[in-house]
N, C-alpha and C positions, 0 to 999 in steps of 0.2 A: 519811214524806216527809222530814223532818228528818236520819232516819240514811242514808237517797239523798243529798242534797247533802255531807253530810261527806265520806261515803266519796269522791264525785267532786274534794272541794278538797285531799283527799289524796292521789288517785291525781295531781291535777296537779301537785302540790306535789313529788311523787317525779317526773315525767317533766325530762330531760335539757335543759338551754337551750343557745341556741345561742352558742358559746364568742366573746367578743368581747374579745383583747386588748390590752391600752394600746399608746400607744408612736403612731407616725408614722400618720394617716390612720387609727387607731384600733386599730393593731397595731404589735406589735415583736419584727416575723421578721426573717429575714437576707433575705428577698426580700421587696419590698412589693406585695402583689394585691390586687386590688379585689374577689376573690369573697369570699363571705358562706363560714365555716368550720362548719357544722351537720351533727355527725355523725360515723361511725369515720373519714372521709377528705377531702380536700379537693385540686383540681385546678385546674388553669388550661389553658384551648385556646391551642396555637402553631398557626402557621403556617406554611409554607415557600415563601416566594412562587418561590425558582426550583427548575426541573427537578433533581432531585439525589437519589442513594440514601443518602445519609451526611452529620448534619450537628453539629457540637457546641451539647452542653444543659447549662443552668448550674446545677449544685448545689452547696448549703453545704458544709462541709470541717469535720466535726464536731469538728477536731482544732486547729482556728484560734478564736482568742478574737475575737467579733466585737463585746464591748463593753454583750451585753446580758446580764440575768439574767432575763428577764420568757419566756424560752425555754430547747430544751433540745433539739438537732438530731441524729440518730441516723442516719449513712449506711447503708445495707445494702451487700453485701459484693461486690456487680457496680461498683459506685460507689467502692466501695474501691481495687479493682485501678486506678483513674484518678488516685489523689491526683497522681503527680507527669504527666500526661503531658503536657500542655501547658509545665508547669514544675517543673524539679527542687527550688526555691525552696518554703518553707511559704507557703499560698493562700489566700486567703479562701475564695475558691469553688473548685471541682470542675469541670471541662470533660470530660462526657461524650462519648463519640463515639457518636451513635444510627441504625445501618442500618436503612434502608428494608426491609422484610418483604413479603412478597406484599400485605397487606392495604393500603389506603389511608388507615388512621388504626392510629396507635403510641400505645398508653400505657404511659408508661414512666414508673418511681419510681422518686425519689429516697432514700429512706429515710421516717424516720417523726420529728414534731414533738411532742415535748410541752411545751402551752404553761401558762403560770402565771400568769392574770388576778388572783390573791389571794395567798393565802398558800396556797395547795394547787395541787397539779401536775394538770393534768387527764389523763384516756388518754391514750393515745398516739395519735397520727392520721398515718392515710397522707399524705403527698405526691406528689404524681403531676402527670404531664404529658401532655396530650391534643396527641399533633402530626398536623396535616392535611398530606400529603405534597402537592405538586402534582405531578400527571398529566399535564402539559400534555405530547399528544403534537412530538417532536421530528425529526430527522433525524439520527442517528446518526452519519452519514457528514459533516454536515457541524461534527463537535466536533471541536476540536483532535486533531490524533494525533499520534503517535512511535511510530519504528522502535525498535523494544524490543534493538535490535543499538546501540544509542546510548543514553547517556544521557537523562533526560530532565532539562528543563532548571530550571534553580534557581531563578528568578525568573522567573517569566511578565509580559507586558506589564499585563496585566490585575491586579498586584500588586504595579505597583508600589513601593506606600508600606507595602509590609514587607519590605521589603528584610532580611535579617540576623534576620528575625522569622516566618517561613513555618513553618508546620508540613502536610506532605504526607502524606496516609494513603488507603489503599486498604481491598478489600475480599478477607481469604485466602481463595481458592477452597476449600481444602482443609476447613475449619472455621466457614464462613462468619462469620467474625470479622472487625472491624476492626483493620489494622494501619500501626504507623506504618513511614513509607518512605523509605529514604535515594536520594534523585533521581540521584545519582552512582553507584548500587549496587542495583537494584532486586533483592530476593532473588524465585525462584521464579515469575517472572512466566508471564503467561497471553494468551490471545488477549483481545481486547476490553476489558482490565481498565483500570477507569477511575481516574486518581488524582486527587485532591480534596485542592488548595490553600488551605490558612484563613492568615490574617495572625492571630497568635497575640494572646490579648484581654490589655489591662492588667490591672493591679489590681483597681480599680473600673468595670470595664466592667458597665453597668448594662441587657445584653443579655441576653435569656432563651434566645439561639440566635444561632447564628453560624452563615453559611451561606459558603460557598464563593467565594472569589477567583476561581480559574481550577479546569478541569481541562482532562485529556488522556486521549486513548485510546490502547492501546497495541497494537500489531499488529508481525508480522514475514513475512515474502516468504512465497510461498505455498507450501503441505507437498503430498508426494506418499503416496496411500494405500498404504500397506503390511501384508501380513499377515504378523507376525513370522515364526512358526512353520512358513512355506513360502517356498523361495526360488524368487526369481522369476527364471525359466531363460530369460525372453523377451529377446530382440535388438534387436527395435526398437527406440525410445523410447518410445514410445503405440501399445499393441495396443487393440484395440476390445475381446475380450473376453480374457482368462487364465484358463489352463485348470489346476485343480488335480485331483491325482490320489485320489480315494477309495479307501476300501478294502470290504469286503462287508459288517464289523460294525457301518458308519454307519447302514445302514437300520435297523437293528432300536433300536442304543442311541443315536443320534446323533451329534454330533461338535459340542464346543465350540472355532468359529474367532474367533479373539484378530484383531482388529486395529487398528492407531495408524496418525495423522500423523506424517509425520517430514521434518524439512527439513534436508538436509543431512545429518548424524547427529544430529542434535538430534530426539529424540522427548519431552522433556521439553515445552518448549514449549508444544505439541498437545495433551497429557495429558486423557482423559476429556472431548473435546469432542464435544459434539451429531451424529452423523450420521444421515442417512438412509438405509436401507436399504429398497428393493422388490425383489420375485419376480419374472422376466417369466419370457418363452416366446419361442418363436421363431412368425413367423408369413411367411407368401408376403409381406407387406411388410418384414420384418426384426425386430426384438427390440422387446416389446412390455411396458410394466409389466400385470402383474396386476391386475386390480380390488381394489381393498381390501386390497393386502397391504403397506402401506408402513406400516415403525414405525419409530421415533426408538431408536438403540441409540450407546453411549458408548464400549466397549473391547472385547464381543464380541457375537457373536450366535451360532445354532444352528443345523446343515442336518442333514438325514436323507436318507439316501440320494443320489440324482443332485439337483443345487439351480444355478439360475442365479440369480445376484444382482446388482441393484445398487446400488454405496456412491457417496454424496453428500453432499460439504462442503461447506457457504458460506463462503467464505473473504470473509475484509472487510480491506481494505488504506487507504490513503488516498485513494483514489477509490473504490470501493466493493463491490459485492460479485463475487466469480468464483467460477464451480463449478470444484470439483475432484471429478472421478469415476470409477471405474471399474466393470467389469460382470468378474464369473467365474462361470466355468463348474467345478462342483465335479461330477467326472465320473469311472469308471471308466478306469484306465490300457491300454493296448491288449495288455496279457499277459493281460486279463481274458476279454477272448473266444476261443470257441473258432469255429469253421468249422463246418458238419457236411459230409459227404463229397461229397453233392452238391450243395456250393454253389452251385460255376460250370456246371452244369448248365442249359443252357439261357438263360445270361446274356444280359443285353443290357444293355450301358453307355448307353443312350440312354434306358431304363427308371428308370433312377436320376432321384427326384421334385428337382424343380430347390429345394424347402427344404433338402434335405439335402444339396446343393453350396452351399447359403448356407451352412449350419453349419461345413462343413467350411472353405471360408476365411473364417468368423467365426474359429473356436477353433485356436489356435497352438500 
């Protein structure tokens, strides 16, 4: 019984405490938190009380003397790329810029602490941050916009008191990256792309997250669908459907059709945006979607053989949203048929089914 309790005031004797060091409220970090530190890592829950995909987060600047020795701050190398963007100036802290993700909670790290309650350095411990996004559903249409044909503007009303002090940053479509934005010079802009005003923090701004001034949505007049790769031989303005000409080896291998927005000559704009595509038919009431054939397609889609289709954009302006649509007909060209000899034998033009004088002034 005797060598039972030893062995057990030894094995506790080796188990880990939980680390408690001096300094302000019982610690001496470069940020002060009330959680308990027990363990490889230690976190703190943010919150983001407004609607917003992008917000800045406050970390140490392992490269700044912050006056203590009872620590030892070690950014990781995402956190890196940020020392100057808030300020070209050396910082105490690090202002993060953190995009919202699909999911509804972000953790995100700062680098790793090692702290020194004695004369010995303990592990190293993560740092990390638990951010609760809010959801709160909004109305999109009613958030500031801008004509992306214009500037967008310097100082928003809602910011006031940073005048000379704004830092404006978006979200690259291309990289899903944050990126800072010069408002007099937007590069590569996009449909919908939101830019997110912050009033830049002091020194010692003792905030764990800065959220948003003002933003704005950006939009430009509405695109017309176009398929590069075919020219469009139509005369009117708006044909109901446009007819392209196939060839025989579509049925068998397919045929990949390319198509953009484009407003004006501008198809950069538009670039890889969301459309809708469905199959119809024709029917004695007129063109009809398919059951179940609509799929969401960005720059091209597929036809095999004869294919009607239709393409459908939401376009969102400053009042809200318009369809921009069109229907083609991917169809054999008329050298494809031949006659057989007794065609007009026994014809009667009154025989002709009244669907296939719809098609005929459908397709132009």
């Amino acid at each position: 019984m005797f060598v039972k309790f030893y062995l057990l005031g030894a094995a506790l004797a080796l188990m880990p405490q939980p680390i408690q060091p001096q300094g302000s409220n019982g610690r001496n970090l470069p940020l002060h938190f009330s959680e308990n530190i027990d363990g490889p890592k230690f976190s703190t829950d943010l919150e983001v009380e407004k609607s917003s995909d992008i917000i800045l987060v406050k970390c140490s600047n392992d490269a700044y003397p912050h006056g203590s020795t009872g620590y030892k701050f070690t950014i990781n190398n995402y956190v890196a790329k940020y020392k100057n963007f808030v300020s070209s100036k050396p910082s105490k802290y690090i202002w993060v810029p953190l995009l919202k993700k699909s999911s509804n909670l972000t953790r995100f790290s700062c680098g790793k602490i090692t702290i020194k309650p004695g004369d010995v350095f303990s592990p190293m411990i993560g740092w990390t941050y638990n951010v609760k996004w809010n959801n709160t559903e909004e109305d999109i249409i009613k958030m500031n916009s801008n004509n992306m044909d214009y500037p967008l503007p310097e100082t928003p009303d809602e910011c006031h008191n940073g005048t000379g002090k704004l830092l404006v940053v978006s979200k690259d479509k291309e990289n899903d990256t944050v990126v800072v934005i010069d408002p007099l010079d937007v590069k590569n802009p996009y449909p919908n792309q939101i830019f997110y005003y912050f009033i830049k923090p002091e020194q010692n701004d003792d905030r764990k997250i800065i959220e948003h001034c003002a933003r704005y949505r950006g939009y430009k007049n509405r695109p017309k669908l176009i398929l590069p790769d075919h020219n469009d031989k139509s005369t009117a303005k708006e044909v109901k459907v446009k007819k392209i000409h196939t060839q025989d080896s579509y049925f068998e291998k397919g045929k990949k059709i390319k198509v953009s927005l484009k407003l004006n000559n501008d198809i950069q704009f538009y670039r890889d945006e969301e459309i809708s595509l469905s199959r119809m038919r024709y029917t004695e009431k007129g063109l009809i979607d398919i059951e179940n054939s609509t799929e969401k397609i960005k720059s091209s889609f597929v036809i095999k053989g004869f294919d009607l289709v239709k393409l459908v954009y939401n376009h969102l302006d400053a009042t809200g949203y318009k369809e921009v649509s069109q229907v083609y007909y991917f169809g054999p060209g008329l050298k494809n048929f031949t006659q057989p000899r007794d065609y007009n034998k026994g014809y009667d033009p009154s025989e002709i089914p009244n669907i296939m004088k719809k098609k005929e002034a459908l397709i132009l």
